[in-house]
SERO-4910 file (N, C-alpha, C, O; in steps of 0.05 Angstrom, whole numbers):
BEGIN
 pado doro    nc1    nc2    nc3   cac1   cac2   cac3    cc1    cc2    cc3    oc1    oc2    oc3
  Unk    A     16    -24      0      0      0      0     17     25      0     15     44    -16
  Unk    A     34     23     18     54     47     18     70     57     -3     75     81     -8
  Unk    A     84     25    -22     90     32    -41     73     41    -69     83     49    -90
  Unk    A     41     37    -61     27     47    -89     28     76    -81     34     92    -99
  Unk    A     24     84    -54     19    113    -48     32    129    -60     25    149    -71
  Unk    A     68    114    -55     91    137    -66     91    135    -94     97    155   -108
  Unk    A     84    109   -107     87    111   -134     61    130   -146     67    143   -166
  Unk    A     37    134   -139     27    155   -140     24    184   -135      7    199   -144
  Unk    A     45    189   -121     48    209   -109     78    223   -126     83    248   -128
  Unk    A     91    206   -136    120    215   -149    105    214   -179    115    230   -195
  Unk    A     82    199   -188     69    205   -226     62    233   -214     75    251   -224
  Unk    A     42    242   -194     41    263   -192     56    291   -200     53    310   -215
  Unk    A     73    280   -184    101    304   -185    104    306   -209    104    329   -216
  Unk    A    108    289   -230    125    285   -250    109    301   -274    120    316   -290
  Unk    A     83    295   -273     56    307   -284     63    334   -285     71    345   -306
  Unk    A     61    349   -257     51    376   -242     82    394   -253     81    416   -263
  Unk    A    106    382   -250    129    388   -249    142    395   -279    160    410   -284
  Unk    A    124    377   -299    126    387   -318    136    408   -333    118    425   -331
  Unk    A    155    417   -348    164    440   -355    139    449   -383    133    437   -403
  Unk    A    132    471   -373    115    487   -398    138    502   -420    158    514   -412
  Unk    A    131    500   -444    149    522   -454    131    540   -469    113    534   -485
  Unk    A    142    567   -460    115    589   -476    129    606   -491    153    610   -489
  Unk    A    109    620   -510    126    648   -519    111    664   -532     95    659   -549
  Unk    A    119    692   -521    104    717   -523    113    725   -552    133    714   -562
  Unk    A     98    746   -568    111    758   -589     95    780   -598     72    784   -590
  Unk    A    109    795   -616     93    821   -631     95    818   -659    113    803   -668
  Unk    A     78    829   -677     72    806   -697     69    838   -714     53    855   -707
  Unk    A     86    841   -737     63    871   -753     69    850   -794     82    829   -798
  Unk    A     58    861   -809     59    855   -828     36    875   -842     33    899   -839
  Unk    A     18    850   -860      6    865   -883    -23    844   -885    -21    820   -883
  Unk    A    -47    859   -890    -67    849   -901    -73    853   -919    -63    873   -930
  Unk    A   -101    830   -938   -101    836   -960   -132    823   -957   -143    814   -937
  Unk    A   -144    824   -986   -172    819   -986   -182    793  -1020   -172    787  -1042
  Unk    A   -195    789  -1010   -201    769  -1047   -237    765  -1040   -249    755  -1021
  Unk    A   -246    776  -1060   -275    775  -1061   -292    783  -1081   -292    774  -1104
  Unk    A   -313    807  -1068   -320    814  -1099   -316    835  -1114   -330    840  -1134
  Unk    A   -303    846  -1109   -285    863  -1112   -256    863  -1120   -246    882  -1131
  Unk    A   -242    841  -1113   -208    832  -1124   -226    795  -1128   -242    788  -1111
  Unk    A   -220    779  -1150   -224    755  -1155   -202    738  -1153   -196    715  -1146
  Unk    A   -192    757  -1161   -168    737  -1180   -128    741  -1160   -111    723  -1158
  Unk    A   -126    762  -1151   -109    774  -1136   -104    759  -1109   -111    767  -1087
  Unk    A    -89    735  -1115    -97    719  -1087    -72    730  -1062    -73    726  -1037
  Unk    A    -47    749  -1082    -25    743  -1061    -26    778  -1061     -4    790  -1062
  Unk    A    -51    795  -1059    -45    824  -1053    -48    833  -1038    -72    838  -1032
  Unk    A    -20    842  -1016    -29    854   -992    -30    886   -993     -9    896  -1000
  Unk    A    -46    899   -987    -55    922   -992    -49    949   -959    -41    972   -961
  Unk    A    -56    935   -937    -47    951   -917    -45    941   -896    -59    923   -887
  Unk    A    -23    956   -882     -6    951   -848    -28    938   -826    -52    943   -822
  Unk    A    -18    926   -819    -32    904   -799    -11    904   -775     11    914   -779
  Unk    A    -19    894   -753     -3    886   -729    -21    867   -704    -44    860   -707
  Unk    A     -4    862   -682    -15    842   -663     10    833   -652     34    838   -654
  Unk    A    -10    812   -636      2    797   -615      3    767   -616    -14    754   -628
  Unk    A     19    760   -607     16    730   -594     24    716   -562     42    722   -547
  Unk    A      4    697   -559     13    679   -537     17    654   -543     -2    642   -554
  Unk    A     44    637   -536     41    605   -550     50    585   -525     68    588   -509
  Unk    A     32    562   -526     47    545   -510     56    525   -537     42    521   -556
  Unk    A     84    515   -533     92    495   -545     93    464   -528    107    456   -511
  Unk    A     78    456   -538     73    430   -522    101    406   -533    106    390   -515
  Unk    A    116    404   -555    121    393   -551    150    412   -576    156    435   -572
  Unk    A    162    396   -597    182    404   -617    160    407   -642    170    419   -661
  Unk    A    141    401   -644    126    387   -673     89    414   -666     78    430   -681
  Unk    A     83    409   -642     56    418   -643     61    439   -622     76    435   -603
  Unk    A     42    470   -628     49    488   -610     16    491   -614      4    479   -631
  Unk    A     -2    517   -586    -26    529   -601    -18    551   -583     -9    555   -561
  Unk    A    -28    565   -607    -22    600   -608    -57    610   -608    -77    602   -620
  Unk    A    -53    635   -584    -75    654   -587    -64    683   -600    -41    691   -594
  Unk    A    -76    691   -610    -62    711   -626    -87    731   -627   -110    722   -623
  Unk    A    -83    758   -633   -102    784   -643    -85    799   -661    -62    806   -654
  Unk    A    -96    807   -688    -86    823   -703   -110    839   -712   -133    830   -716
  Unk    A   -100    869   -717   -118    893   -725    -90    904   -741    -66    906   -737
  Unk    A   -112    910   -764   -109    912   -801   -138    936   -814   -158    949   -807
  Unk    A   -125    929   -833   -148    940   -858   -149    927   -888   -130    922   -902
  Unk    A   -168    925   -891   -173    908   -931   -187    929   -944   -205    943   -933
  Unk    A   -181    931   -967   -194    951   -982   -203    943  -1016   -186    927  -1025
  Unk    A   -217    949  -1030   -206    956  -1048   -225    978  -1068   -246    988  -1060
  Unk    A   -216    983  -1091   -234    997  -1111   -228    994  -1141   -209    992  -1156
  Unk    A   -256    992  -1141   -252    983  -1177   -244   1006  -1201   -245   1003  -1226
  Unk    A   -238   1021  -1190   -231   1041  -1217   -204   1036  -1215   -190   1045  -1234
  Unk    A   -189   1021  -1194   -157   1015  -1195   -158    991  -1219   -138    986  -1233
  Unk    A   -179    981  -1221   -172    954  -1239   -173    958  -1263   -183    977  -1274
  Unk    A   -157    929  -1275   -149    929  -1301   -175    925  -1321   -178    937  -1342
  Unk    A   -188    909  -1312   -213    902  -1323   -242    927  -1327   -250    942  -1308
  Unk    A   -251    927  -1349   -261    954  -1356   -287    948  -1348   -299    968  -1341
  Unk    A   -298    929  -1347   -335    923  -1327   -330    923  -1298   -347    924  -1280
  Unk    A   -301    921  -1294   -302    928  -1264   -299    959  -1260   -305    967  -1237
  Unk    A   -293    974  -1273   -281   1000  -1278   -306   1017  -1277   -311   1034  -1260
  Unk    A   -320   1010  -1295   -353   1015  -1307   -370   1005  -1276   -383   1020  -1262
  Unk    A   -368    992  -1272   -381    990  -1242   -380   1011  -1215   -398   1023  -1202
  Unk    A   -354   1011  -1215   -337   1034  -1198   -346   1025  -1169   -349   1045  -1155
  Unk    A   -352   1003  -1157   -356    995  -1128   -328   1000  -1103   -315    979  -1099
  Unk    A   -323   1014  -1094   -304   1011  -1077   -309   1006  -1041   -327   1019  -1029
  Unk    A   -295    992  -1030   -294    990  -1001   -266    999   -982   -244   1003   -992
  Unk    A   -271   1002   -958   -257    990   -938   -262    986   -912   -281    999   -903
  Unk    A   -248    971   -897   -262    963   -870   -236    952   -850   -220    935   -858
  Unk    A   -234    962   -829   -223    960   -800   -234    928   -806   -254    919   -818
  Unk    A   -211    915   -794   -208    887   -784   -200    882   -754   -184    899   -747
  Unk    A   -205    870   -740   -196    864   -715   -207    833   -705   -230    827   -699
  Unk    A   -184    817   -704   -183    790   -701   -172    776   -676   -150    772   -666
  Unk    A   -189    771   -673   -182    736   -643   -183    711   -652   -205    699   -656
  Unk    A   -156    698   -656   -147    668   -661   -146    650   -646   -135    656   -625
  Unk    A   -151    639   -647   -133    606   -636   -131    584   -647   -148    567   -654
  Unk    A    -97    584   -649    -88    561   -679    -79    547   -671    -73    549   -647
  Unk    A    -73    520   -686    -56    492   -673    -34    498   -698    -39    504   -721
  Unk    A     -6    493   -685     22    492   -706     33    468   -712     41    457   -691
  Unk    A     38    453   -735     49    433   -736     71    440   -752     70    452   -774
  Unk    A     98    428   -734    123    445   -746    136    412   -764    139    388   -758
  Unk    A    138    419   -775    161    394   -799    191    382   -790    203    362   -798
  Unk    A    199    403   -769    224    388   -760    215    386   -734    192    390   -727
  Unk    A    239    379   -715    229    381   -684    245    400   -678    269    396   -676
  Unk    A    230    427   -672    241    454   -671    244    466   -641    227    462   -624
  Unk    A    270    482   -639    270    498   -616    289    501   -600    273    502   -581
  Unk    A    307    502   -591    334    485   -579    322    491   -547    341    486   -532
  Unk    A    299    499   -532    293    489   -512    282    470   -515    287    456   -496
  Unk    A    269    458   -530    258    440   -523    255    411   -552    245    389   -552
  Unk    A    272    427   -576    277    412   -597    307    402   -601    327    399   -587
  Unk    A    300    400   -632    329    397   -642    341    415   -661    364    424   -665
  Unk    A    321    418   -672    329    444   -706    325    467   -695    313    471   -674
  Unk    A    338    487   -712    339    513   -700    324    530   -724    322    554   -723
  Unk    A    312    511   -748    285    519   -769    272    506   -775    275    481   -771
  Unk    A    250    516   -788    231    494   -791    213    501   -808    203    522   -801
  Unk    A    202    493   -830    171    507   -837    149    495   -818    151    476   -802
  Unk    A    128    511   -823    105    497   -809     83    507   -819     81    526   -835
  Unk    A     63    490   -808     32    496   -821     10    506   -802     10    496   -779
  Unk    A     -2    519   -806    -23    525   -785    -47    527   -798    -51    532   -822
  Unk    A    -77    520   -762   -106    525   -777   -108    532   -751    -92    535   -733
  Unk    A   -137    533   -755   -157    548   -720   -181    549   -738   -191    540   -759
  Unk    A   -187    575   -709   -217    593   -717   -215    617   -706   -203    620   -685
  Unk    A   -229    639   -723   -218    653   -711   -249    674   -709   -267    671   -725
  Unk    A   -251    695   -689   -273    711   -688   -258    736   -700   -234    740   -700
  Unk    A   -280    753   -712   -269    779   -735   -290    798   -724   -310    785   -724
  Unk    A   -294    820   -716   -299    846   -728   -285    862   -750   -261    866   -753
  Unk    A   -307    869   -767   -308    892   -786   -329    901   -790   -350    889   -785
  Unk    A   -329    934   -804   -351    954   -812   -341    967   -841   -329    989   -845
  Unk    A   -352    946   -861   -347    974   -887   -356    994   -894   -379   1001   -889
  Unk    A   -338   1010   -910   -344   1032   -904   -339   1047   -936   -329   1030   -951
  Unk    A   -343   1073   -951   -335   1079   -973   -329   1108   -965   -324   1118   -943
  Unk    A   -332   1121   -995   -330   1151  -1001   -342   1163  -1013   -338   1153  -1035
  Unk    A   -362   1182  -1016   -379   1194  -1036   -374   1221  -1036   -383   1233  -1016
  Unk    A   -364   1232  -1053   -366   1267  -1048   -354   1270  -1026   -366   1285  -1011
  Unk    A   -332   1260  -1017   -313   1274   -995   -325   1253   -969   -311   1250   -949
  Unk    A   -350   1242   -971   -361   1237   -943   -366   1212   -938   -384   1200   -951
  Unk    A   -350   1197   -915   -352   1173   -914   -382   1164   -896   -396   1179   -882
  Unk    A   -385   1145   -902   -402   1124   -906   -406   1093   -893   -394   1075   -904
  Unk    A   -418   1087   -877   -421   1061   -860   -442   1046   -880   -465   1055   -883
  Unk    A   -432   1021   -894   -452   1021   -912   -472   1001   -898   -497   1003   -899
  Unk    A   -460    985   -888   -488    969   -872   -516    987   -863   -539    978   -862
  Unk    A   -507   1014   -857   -542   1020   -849   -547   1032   -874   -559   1053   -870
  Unk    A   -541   1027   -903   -550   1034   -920   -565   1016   -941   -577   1024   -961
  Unk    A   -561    986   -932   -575    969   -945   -570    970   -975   -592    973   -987
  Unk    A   -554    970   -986   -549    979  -1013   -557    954  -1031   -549    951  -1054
  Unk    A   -570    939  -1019   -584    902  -1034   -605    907  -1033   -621    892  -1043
  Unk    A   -616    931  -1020   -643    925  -1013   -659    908   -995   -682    899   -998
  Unk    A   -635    906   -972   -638    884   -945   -664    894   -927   -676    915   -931
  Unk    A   -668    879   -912   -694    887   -901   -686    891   -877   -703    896   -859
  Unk    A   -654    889   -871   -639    892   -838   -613    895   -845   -606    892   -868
  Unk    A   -597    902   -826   -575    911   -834   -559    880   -821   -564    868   -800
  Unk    A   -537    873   -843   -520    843   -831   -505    856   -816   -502    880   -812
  Unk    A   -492    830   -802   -482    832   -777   -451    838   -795   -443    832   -817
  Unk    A   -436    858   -768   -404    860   -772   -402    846   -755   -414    854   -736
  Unk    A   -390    827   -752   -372    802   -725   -386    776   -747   -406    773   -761
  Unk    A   -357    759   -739   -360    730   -759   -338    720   -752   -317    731   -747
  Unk    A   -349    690   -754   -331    669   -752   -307    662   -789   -313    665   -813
  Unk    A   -287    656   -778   -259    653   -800   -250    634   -788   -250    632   -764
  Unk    A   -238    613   -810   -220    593   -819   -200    605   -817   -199    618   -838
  Unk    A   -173    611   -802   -155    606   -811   -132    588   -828   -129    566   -817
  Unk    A   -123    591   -842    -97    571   -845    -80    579   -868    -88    593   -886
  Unk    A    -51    565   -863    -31    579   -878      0    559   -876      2    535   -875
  Unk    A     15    574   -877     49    563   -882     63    578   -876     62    599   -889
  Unk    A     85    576   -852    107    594   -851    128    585   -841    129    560   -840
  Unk    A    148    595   -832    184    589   -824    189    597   -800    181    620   -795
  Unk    A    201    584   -780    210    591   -760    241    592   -759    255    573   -767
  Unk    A    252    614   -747    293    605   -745    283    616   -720    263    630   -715
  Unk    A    307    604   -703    313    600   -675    331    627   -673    345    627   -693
  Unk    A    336    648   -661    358    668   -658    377    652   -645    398    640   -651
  Unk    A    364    656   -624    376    647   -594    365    623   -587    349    608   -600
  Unk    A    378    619   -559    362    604   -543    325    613   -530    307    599   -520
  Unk    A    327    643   -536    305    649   -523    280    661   -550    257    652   -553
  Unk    A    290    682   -564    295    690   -585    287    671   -610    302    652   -617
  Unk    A    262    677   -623    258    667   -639    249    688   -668    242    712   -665
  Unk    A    249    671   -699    243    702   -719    221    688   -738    228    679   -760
  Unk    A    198    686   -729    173    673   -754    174    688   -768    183    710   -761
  Unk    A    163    683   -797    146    687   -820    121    667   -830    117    643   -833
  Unk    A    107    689   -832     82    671   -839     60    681   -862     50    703   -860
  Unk    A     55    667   -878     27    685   -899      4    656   -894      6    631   -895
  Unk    A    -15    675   -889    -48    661   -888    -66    661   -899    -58    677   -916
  Unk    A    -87    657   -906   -112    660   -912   -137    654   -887   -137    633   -872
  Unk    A   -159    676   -885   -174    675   -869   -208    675   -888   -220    694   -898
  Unk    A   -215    645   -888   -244    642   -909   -268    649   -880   -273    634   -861
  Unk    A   -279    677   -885   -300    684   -869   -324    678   -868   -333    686   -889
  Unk    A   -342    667   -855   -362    668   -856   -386    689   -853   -404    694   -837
  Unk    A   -376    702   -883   -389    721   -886   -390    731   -913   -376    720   -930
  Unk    A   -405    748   -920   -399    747   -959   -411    788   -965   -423    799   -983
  Unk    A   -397    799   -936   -400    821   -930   -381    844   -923   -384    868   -917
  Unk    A   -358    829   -927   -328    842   -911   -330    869   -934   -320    890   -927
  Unk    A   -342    866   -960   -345    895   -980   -363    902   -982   -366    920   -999
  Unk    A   -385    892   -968   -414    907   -964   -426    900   -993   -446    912  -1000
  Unk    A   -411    876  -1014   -425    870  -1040   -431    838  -1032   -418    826  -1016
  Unk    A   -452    827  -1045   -453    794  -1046   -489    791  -1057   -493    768  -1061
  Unk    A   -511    806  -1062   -526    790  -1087   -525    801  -1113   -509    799  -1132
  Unk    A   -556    817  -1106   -558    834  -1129   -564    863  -1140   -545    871  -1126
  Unk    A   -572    885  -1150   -577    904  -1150   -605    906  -1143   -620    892  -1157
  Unk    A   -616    919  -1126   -646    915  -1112   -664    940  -1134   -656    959  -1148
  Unk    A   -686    932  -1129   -703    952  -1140   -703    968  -1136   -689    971  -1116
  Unk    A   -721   1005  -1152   -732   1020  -1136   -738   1028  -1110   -729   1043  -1093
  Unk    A   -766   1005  -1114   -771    998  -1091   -764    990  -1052   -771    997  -1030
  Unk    A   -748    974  -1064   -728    955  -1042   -714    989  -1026   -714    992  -1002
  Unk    A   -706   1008  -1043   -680   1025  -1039   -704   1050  -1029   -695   1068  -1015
  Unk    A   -722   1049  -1033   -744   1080  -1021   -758   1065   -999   -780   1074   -992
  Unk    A   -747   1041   -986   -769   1036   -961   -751   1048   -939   -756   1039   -917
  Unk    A   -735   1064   -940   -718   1084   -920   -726   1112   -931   -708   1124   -919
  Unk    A   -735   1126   -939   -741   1154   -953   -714   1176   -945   -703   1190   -961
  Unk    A   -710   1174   -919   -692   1196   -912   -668   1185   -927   -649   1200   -934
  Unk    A   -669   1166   -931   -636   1163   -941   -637   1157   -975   -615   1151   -985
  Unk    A   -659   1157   -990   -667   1141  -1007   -643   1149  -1029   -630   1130  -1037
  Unk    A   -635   1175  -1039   -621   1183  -1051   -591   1178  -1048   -577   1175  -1068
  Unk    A   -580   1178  -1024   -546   1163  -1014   -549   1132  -1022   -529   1122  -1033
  Unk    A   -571   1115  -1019   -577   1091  -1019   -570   1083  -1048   -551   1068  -1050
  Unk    A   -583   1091  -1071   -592   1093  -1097   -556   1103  -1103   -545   1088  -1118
  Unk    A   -547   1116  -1097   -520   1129  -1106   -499   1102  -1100   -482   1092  -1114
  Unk    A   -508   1097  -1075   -476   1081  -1059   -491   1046  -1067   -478   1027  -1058
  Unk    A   -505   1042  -1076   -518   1022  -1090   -500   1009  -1120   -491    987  -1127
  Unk    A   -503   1036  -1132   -488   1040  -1157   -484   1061  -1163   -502   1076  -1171
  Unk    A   -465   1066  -1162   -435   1096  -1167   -435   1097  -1194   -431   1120  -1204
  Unk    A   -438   1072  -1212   -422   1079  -1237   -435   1100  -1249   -458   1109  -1247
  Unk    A   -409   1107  -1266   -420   1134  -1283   -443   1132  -1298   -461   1150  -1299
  Unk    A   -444   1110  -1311   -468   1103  -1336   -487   1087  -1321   -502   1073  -1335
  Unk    A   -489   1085  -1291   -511   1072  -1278   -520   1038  -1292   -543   1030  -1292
  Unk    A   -498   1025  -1301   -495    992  -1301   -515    973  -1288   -521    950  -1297
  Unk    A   -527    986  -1263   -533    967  -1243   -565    966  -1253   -584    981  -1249
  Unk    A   -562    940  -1270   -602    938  -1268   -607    918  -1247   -593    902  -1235
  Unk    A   -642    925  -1244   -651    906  -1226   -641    873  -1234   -633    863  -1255
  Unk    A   -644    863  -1209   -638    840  -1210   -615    816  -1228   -620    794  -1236
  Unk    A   -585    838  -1228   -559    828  -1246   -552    830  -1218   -562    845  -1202
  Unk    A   -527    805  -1213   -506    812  -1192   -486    831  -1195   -470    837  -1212
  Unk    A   -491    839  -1173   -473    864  -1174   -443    855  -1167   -428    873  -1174
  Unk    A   -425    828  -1152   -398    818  -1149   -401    792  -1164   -414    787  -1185
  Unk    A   -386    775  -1150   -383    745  -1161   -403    727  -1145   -420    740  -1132
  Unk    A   -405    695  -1142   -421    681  -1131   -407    669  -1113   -410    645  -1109
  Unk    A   -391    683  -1098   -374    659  -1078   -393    672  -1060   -399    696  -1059
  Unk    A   -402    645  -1041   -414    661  -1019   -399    665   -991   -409    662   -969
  Unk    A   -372    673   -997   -357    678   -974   -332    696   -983   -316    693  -1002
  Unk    A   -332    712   -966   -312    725   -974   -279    721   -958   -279    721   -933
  Unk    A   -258    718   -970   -229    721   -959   -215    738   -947   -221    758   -960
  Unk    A   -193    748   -926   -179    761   -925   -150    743   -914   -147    722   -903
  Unk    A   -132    764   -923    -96    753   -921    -84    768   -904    -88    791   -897
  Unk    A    -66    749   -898    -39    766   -870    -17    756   -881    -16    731   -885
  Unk    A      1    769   -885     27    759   -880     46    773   -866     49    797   -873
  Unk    A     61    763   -846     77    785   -827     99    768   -820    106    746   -828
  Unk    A    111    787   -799    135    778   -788    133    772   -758    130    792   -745
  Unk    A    134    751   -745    131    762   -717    161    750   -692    168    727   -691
  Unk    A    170    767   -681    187    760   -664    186    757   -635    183    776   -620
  Unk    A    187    734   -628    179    721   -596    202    710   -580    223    699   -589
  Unk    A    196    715   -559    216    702   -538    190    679   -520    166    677   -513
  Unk    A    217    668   -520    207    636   -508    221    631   -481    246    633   -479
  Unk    A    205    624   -460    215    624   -430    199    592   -424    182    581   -437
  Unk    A    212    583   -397    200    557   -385    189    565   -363    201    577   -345
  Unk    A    161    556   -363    148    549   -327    148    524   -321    136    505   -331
  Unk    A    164    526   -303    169    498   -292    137    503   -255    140    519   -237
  Unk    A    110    481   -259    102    484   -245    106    454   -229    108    433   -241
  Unk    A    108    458   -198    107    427   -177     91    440   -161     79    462   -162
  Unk    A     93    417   -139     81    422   -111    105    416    -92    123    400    -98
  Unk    A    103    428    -71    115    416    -51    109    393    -31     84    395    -28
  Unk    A    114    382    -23    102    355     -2    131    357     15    135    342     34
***
């Protein structure tokens, strides 16, 4: 009996005593957007992003990271090459602000606390929660387009949504403590709103059941010069979800908690 006690009592220890290895980091790079508005443009990052991270590395191979990054995606169609996008003239942009949590699977056994390689590529996924609010320009004056219903919605959609992360990046070791990622991602949203575009051009009708606004509505609906937008043509593409991209740099230091008990 005495000897199960201690042998229970020393798995304990060994459990509790465990060395954690963690690591903090600051993360800045670049976002980018693909939807209905950019199709085809899968690797364009367009503007400054930054954040944070927290990681436990559980082992050389698997780490999970909580992370927040705040960015911006934009785009506008009179930048493009294509002349029906031009003729459309739809433009957006929208504040991003993101809460992750990813699982890392590294390719070598990385880390010299607690690996062997001092690089590595690796892959990452999660989920992640998103705020955004798009937004435009008309005559000098910006614009929240959600309370403008520009589909002819009967409510305004929600800004906050669930994202897929996942992606590919490199780790080198500096130091012992000291570490230098790179990483580029893709985030598939559940949402088909991040540009305030996704059916079709709404009626008359649909656009005068607001009166006070009926005329901003009718404008920020469809901008183009030659007024393109008939009833019921889509006004983007048919994906019903829209994308956004990160790619950055982030540099972390990695420390050990060693937690026991005493007896």
């Amino acid at each position: 009996m005495k000897r199960n006690t201690l042998f229970i009592l020393i798995l304990l220890f060994s459990i509790t005593a465990k060395a954690q290895v963690w690591e903090i980091g600051v993360t800045g790079g670049a976002m980018g957007y693909i939807g209905d508005l950019n199709q085809n443009k899968y690797l364009k990052l367009t503007n400054f992003a930054f954040g944070g991270m927290v990681k436990n590395n559980i082992d050389g191979y698997w780490s999970v990271k909580l992370s927040v990054l705040k960015g911006q995606i934009e785009s506008y169609d009179f930048q493009s090459k294509s002349q029906q996008e031009r003729d459309r003239n739809l433009s957006f942009f929208t504040p991003i602000t993101e809460a992750s949590l990813q699982v890392e699977f590294n390719f070598f056994d990385y880390g010299r606390l607690w690996g062997k390689k001092r690089i590595t590529p690796f892959v990452f996924s999660g989920i992640s929660g998103i705020m955004f609010n798009p937004q435009t320009k008309l005559n000098n004056k910006t614009y929240d387009l959600k309370n403008y219903r520009t589909e002819g919605q009967t409510q305004n959609y929600k800004t906050n949504a669930l994202a897929i992360p996942f992606g590919v990046g490199v780790k080198i070791n500096l130091s012992e403590n000291f570490n230098l990622i790179g990483e580029f991602g893709y985030r598939t949203a559940f949402t088909d709103y991040l540009d305030d575009v996704s059916a079709y051009y709404p009626t008359a009708s649909q656009l005068n059941d607001q009166p006070n606004i009926t005329v901003e509505r009718t404008q920020l609906s469809d901008p183009s010069i030659s007024k393109i937008g008939v009833t019921g043509t889509q006004r983007g593409d048919f994906r019903k979800n829209d994308t956004y991209m990160f790619g950055g740099i982030t540099l972390s230091y990695t420390f050990v908690s060693q937690k026991c008990y005493s007896f």
